[in-house]
Backbone as JSON, one array per atom type, in Angstrom:
{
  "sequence": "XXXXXXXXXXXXXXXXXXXXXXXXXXXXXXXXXXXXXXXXXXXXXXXXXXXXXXXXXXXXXXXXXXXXXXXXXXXXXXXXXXXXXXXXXXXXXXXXXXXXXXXXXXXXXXXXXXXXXXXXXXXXXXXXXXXXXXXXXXXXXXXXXXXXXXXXXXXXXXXXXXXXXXXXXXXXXXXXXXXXXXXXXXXXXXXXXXXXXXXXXXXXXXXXXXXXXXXXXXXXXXXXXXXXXXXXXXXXXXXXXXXXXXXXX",
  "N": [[0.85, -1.19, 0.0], [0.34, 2.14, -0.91], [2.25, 4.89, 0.93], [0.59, 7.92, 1.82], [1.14, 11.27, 1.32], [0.59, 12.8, 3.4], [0.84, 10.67, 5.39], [3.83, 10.63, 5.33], [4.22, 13.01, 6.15], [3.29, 13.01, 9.0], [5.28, 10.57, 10.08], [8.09, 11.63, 9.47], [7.52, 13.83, 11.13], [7.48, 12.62, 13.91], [9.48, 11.32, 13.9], [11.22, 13.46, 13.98], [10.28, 14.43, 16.1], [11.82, 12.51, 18.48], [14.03, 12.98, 18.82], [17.49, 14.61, 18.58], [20.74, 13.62, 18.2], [24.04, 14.75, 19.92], [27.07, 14.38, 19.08], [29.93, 15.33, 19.36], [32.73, 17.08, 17.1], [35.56, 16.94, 17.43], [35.5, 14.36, 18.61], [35.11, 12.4, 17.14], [36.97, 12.92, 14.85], [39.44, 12.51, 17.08], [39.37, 9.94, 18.09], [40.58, 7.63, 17.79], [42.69, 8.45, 18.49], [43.14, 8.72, 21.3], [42.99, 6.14, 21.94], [40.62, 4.53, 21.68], [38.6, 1.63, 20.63], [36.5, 0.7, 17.97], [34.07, -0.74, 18.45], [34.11, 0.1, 21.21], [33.69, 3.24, 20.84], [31.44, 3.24, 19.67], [29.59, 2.02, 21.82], [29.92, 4.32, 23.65], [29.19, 6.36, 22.11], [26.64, 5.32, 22.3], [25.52, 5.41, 24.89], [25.98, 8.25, 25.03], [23.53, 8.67, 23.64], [21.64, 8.06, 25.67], [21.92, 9.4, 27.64], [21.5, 11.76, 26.4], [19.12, 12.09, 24.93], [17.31, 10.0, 26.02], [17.22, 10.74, 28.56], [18.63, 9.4, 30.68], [21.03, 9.01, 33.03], [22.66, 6.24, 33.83], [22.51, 3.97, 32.23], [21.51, 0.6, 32.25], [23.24, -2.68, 30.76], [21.6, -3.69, 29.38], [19.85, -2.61, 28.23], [21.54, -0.96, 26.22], [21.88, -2.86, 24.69], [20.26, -3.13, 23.19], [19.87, -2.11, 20.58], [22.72, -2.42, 20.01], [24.89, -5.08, 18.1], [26.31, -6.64, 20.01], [26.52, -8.89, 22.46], [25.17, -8.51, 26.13], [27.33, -9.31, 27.84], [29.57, -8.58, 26.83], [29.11, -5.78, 26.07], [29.6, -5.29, 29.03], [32.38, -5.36, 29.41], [33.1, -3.65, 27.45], [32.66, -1.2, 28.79], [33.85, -1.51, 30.49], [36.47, -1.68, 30.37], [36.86, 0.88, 29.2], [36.48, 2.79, 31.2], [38.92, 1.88, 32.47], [41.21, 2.68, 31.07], [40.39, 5.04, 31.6], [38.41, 7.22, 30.7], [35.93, 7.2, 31.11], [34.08, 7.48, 33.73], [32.39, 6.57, 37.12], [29.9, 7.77, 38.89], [28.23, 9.23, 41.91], [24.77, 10.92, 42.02], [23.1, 13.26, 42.77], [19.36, 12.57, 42.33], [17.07, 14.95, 42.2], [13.94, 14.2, 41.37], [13.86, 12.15, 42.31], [14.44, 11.92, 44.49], [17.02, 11.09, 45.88], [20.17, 9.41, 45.7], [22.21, 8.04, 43.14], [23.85, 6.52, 40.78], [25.9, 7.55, 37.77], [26.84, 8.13, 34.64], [29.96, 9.07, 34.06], [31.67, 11.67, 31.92], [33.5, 13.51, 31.89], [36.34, 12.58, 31.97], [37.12, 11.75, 29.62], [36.4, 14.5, 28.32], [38.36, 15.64, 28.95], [40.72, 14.86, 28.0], [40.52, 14.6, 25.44], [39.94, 17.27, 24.68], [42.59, 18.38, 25.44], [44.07, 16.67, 23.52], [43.04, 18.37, 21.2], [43.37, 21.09, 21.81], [46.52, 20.88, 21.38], [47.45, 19.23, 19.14], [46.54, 20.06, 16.99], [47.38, 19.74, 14.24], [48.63, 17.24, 13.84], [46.4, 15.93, 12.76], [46.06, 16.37, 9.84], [48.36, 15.17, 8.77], [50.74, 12.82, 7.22], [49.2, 9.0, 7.38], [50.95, 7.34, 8.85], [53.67, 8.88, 9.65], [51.35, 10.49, 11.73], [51.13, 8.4, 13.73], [52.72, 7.72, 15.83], [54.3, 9.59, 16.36], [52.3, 10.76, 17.78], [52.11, 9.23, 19.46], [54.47, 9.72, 20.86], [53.81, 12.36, 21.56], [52.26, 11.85, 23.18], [52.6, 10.65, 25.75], [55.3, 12.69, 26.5], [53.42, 14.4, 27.05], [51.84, 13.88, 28.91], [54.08, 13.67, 30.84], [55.65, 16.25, 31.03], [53.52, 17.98, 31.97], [52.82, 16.93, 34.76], [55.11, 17.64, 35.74], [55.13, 20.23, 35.91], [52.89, 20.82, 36.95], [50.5, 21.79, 36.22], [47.81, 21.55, 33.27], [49.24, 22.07, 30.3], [49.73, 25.42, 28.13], [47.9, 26.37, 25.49], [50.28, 27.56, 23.3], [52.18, 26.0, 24.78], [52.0, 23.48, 24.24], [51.86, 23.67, 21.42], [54.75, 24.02, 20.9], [55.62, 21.58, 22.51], [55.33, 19.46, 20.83], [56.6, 20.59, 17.88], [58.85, 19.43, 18.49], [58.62, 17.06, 19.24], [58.1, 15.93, 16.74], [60.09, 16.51, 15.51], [62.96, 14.64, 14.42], [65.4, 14.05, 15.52], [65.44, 14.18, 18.5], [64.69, 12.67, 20.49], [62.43, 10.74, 22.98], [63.9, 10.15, 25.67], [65.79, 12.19, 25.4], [64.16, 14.61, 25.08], [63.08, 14.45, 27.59], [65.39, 14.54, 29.5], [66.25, 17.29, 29.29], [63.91, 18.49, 30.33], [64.22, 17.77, 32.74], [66.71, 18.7, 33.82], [66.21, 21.24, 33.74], [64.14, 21.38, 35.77], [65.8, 20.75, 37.96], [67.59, 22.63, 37.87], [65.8, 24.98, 38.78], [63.96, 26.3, 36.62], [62.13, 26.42, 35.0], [60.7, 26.5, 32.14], [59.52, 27.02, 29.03], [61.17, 28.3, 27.45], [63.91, 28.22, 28.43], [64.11, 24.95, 28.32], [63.82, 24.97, 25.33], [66.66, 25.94, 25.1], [68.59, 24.53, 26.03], [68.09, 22.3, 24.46], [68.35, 23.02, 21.74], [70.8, 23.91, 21.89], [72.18, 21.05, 22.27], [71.56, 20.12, 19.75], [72.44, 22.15, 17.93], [75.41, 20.73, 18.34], [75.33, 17.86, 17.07], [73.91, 16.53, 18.98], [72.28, 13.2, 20.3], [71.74, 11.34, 22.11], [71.36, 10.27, 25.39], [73.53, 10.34, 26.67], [75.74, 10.87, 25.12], [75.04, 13.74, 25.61], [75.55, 13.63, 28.24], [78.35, 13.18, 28.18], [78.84, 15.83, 26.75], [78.94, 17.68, 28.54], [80.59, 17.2, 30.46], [82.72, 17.92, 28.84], [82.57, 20.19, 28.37], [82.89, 21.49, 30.94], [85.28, 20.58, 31.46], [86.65, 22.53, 29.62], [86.02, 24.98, 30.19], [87.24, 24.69, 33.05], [90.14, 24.86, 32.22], [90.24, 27.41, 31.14], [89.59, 29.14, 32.84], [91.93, 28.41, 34.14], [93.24, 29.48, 32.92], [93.72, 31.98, 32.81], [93.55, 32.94, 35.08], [95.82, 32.22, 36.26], [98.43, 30.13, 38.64], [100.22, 31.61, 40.07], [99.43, 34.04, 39.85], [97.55, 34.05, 41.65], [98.82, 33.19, 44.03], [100.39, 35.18, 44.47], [98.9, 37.44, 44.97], [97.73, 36.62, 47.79], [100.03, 36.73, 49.41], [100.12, 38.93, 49.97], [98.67, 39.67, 52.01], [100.2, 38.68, 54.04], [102.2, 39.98, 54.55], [104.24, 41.67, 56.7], [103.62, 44.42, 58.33], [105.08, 46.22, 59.67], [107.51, 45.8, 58.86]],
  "CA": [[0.0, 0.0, 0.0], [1.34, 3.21, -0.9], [2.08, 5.54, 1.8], [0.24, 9.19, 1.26], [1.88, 12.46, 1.84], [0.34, 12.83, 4.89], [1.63, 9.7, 6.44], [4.89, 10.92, 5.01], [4.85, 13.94, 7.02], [3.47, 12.37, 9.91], [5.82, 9.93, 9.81], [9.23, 12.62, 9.86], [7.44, 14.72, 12.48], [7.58, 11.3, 14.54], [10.93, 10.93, 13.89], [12.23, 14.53, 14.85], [10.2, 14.26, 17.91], [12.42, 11.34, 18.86], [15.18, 13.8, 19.54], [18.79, 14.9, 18.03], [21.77, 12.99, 19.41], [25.17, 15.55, 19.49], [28.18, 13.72, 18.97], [31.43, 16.52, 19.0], [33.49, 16.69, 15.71], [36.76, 16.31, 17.67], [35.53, 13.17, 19.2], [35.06, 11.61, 15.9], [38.35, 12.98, 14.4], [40.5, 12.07, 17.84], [39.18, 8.88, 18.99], [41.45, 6.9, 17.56], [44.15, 9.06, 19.49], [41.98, 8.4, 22.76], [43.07, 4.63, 22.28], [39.25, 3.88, 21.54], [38.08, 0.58, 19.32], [35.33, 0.96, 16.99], [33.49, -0.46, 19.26], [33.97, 1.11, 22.27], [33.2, 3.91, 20.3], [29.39, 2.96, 19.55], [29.35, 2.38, 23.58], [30.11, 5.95, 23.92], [27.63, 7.04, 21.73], [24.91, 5.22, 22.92], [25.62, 5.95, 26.13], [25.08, 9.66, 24.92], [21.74, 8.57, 23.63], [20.8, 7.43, 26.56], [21.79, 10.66, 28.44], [20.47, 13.05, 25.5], [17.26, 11.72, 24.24], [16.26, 9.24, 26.79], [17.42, 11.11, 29.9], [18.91, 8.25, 31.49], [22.13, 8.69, 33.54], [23.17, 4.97, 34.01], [22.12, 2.6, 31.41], [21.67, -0.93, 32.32], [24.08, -3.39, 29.98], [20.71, -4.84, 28.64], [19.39, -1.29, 27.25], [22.22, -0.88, 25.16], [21.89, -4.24, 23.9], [18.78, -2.9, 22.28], [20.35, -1.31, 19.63], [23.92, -2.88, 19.32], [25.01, -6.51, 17.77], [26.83, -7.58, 20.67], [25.54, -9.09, 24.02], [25.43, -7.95, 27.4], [28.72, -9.35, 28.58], [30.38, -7.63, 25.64], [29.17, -4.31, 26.57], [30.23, -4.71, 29.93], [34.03, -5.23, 29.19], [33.54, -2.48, 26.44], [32.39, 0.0, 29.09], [35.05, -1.69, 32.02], [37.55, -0.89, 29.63], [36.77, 2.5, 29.0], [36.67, 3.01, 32.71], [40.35, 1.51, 32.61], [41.7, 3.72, 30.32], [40.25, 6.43, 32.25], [37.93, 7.81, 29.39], [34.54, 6.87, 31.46], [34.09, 7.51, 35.14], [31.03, 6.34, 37.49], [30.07, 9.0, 39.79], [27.38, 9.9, 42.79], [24.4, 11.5, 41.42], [22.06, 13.03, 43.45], [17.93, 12.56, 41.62], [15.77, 15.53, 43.02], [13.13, 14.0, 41.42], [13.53, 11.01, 43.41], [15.02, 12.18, 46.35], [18.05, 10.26, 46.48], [21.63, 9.38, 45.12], [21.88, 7.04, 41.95], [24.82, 6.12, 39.72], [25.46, 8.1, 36.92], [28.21, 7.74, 34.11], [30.83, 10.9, 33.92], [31.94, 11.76, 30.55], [34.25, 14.72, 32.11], [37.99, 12.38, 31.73], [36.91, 11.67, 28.18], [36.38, 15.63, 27.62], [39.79, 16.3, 29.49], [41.92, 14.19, 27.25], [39.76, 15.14, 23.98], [40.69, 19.06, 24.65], [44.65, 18.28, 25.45], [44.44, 16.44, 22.34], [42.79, 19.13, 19.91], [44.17, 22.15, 21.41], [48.19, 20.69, 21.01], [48.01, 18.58, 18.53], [45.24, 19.28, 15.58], [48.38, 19.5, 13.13], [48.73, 16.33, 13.12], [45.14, 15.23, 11.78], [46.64, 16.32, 8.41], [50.05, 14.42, 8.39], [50.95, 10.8, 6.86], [49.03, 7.92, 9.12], [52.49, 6.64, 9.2], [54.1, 9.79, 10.12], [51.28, 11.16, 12.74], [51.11, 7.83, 14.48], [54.79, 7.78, 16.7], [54.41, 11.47, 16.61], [51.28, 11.26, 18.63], [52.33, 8.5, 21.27], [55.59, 10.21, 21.6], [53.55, 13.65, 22.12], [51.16, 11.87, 24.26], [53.79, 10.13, 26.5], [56.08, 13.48, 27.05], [52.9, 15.65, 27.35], [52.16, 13.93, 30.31], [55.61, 14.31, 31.61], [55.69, 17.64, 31.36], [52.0, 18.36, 32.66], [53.33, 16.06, 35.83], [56.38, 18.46, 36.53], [54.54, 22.16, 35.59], [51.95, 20.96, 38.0], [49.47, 22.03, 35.66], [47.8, 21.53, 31.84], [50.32, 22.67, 28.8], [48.86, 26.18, 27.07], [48.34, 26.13, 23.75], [51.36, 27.79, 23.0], [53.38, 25.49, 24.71], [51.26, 22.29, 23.43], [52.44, 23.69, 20.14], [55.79, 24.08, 21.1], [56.01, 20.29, 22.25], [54.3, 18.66, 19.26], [57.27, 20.97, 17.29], [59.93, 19.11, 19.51], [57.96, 15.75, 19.2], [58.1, 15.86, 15.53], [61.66, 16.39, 15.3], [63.09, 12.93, 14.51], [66.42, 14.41, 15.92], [65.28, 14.59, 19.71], [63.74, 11.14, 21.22], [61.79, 11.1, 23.99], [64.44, 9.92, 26.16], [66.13, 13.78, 25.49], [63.15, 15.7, 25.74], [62.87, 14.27, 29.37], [66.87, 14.96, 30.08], [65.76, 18.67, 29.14], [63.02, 19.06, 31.26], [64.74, 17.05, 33.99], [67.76, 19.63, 33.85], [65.38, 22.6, 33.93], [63.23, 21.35, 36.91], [66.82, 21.1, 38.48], [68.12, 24.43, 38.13], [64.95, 26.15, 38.67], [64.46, 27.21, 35.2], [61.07, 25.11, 34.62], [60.14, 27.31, 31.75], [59.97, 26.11, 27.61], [62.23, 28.95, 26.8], [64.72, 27.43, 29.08], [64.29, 24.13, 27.96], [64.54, 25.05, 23.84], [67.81, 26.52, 24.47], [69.14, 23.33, 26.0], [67.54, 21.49, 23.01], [69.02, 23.85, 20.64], [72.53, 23.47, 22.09], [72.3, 19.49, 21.61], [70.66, 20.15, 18.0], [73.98, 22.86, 17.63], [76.49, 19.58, 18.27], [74.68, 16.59, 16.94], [73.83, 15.08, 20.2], [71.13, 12.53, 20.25], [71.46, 10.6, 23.12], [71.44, 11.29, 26.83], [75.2, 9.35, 27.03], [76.36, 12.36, 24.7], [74.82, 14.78, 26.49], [77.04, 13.97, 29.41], [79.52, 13.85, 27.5], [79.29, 17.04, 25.94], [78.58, 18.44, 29.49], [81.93, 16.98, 30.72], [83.46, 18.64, 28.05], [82.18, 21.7, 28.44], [83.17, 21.77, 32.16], [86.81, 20.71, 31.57], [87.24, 23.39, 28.61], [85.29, 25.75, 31.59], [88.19, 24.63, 33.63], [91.39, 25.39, 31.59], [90.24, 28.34, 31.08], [89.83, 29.59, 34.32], [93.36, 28.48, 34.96], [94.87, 30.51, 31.79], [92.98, 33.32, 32.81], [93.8, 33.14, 36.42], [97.02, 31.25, 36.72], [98.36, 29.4, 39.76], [101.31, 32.4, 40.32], [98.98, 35.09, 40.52], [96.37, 34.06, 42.82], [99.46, 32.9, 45.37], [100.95, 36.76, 44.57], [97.7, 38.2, 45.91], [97.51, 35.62, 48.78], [100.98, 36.83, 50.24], [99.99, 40.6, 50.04], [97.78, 39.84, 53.34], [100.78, 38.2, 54.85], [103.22, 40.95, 54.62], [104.39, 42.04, 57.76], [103.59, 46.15, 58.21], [106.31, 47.02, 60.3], [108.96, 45.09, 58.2]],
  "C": [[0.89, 1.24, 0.0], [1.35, 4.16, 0.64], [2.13, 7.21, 1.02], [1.38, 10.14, 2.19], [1.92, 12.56, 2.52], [0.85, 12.07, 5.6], [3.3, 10.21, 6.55], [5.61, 11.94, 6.36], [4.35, 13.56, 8.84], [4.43, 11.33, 10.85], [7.16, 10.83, 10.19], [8.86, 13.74, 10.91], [7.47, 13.43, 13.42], [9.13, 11.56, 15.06], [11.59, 11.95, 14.61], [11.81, 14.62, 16.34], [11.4, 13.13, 18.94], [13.81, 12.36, 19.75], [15.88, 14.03, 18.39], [19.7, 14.25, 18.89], [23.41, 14.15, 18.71], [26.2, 14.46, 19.71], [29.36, 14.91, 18.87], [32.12, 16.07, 17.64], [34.64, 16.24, 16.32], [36.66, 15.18, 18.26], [35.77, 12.38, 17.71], [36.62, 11.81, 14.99], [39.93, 12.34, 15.31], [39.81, 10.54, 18.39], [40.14, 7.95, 19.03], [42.93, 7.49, 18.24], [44.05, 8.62, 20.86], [42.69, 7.0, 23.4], [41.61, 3.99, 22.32], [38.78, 2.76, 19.93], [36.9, 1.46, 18.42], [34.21, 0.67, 18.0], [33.39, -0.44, 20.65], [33.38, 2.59, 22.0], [31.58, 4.65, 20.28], [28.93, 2.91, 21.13], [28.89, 3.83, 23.65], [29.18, 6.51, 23.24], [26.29, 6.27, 21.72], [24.6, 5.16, 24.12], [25.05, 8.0, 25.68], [23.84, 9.9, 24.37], [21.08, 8.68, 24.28], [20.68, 8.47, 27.4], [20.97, 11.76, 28.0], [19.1, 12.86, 25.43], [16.49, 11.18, 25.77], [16.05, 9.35, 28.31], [17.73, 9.82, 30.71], [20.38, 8.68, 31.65], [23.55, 7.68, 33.42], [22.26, 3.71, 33.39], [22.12, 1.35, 31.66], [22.37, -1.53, 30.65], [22.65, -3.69, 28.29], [19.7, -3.57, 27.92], [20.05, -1.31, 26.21], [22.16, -1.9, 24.09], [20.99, -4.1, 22.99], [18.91, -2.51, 20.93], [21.96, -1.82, 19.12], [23.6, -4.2, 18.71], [25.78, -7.07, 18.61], [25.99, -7.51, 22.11], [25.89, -8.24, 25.29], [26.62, -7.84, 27.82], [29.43, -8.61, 28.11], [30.29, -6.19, 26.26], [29.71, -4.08, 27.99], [31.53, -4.57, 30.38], [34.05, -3.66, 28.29], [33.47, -1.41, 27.8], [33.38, -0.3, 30.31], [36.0, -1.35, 30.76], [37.33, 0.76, 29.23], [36.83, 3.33, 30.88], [38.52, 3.11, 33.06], [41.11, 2.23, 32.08], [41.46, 5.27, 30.53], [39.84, 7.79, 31.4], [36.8, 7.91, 29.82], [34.52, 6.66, 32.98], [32.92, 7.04, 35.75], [31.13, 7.08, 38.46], [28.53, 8.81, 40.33], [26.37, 10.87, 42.55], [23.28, 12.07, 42.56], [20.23, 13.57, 42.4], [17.19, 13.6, 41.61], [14.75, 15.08, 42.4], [12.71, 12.87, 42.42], [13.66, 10.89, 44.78], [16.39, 11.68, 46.57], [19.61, 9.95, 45.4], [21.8, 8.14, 43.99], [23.45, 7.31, 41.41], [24.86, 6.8, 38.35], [27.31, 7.99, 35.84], [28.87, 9.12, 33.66], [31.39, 10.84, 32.7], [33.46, 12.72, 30.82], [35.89, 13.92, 31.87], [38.01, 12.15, 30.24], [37.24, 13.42, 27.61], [37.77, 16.05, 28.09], [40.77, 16.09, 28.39], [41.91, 14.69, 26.27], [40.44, 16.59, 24.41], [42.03, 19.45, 24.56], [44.82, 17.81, 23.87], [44.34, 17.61, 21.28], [43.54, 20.44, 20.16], [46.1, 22.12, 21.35], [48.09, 19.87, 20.26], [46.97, 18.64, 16.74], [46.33, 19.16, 14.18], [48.26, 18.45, 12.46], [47.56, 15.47, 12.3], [45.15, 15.48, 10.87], [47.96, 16.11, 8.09], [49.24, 13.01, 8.03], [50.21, 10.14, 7.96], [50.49, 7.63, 9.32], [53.52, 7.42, 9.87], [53.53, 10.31, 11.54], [51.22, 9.92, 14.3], [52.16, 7.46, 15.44], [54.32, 8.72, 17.01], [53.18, 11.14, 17.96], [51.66, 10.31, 19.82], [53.2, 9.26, 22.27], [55.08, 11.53, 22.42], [53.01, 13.89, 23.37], [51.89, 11.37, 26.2], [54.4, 11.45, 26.84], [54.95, 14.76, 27.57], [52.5, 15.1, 29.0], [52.98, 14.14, 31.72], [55.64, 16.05, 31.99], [54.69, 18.49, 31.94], [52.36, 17.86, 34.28], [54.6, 17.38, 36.82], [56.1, 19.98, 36.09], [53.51, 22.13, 36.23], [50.6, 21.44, 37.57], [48.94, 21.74, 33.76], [48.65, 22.52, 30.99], [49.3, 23.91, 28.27], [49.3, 25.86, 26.15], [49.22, 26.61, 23.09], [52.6, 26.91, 23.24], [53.32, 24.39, 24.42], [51.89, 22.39, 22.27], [54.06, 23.51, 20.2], [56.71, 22.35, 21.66], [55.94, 19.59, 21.12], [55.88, 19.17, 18.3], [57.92, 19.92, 17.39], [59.63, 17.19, 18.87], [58.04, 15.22, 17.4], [59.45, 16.34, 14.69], [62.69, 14.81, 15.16], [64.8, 13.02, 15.4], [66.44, 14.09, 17.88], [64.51, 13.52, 19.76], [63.61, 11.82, 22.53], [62.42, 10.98, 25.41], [65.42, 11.79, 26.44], [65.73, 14.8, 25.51], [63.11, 15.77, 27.29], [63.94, 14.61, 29.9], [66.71, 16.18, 29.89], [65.25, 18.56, 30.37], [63.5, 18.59, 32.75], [65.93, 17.93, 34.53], [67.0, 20.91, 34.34], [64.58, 22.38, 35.13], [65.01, 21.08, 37.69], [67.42, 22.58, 38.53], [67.32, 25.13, 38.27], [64.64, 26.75, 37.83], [63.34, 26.42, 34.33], [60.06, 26.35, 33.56], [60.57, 26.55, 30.1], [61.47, 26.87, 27.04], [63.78, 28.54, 27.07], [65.58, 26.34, 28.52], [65.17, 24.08, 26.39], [65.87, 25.55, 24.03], [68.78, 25.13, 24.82], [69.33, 22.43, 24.66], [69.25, 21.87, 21.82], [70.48, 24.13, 20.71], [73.54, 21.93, 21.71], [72.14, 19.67, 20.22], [72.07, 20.73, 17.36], [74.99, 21.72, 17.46], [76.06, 18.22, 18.3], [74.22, 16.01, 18.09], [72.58, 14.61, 20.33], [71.0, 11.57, 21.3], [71.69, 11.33, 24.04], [72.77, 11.13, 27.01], [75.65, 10.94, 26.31], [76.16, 13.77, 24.8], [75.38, 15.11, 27.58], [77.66, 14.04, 29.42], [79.85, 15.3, 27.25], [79.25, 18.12, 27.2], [80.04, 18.59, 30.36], [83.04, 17.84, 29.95], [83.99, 19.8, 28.03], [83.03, 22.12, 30.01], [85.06, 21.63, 32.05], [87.49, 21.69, 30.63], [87.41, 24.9, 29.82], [87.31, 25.84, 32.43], [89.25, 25.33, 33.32], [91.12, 26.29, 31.52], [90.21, 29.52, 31.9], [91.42, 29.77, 35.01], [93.9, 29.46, 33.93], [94.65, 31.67, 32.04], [93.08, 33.63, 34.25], [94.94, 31.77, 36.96], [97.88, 31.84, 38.66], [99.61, 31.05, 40.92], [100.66, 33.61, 41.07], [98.25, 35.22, 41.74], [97.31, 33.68, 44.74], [100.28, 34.57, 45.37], [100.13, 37.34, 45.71], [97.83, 37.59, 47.38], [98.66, 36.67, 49.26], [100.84, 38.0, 50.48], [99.33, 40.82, 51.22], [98.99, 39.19, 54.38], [102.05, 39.0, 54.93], [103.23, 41.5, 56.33], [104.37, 43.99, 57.55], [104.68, 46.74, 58.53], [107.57, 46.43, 59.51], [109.78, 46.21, 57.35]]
}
């Protein structure tokens, strides 16, 4: 039987009543940075179904099931792994309609990570896969480092300024960290700091940390000699005896 116009539009006013589900663009462009499957993925957004449209908090296993192709058990590794990875939190909710405290699933370490990612790194979502994939572990690996010892999130200036660093095939991650490890030593926990270190290794090939102590050794015994040619052993015992002169002599 054909279906008339009318049903037609009956029919798509139906449908929009149903709702809109938002999904973010940088979720869909970074997930795969995230460390998220495909499906873990679909979790995640039908978990935001369930919050958007259907006002539901905390989804039972066997809701979701309603709508995916895998079973219960499945979903509940997909969503314990996302927990594990520290992408999906369960949190203390309190109802006022009900009066009382309920279970509710937090989205907020998902949006943390997602934001570190897009505002330091959207560069790379137009490089080589082959190229941005290293690049991004290595970025993701030292950005924590350096978030760890600045006691606070990277600005986007200096997000950019790692990612640079990170995408240098010259500088492993092993000599980014001997940087910043030098600079939180001397008090000097600042990027500008750091790049000049960099940029002193970069100046005399050095690519490991071994030739970094080297070149530090180096530096200190050149340091040395020079001190002595420039303040030899004669003069400094001249001066010395000038306090041991007798006055009345």
């Amino acid at each position: 039987m054909a279906i008339s116009g009318n049903n037609y539009e009956l029919l798509t006013a139906s449908m929009l009543e149903c709702g809109s589900l938002v999904i973010p663009d940088i979720l869909l462009k970074f997930y795969t940075r995230l460390g998220l499957t495909e499906l873990e993925m679909m979790v995640l957004i039908h978990l935001f179904h369930w919050r958007q449209v259907e006002q539901e908090r905390f989804p039972a296993p066997e809701k979701l099931r309603q709508y995916m192709s895998v079973d219960e058990e499945e979903i509940k590794n997909l969503i314990a792994s996302l927990i594990e990875k520290k992408l999906l939190a369960v949190e203390p909710y309190y109802n006022q309609v009900l009066g009382r405290w309920q279970n509710t699933f937090s989205f907020a370490p998902l949006w943390t990570k997602l934001t570190r990612i897009a505002l330091g790194d959207y560069n790379l979502a137009i490089t080589p896969e082959k190229e941005a994939a290293p690049t991004a572990v290595k970025y993701g690996e030292l950005y924590r480092t350096f978030e760890k010892e600045f006691g606070r999130p990277l600005s986007p200036l200096e997000s950019e300024q790692l990612r640079e660093w990170c995408q240098d095939d010259r500088l492993s991650v092993e000599l980014l960290q001997e940087a910043l490890r030098r600079a939180v030593l001397r008090g000097a926990l600042n990027f500008r700091y750091i790049d000049s270190i960099l940029r002193d290794w970069l100046r005399h090939n050095i690519r490991t940390v071994a030739q970094a102590i080297d070149h530090d050794e180096q530096k200190n015994k050149r340091k040395i000699r020079r001190i002595k040619t420039e303040n030899p052993a004669g003069t400094r015992d001249k001066y010395r005896e000038l306090y041991r002169l007798n006055p009345e002599g």
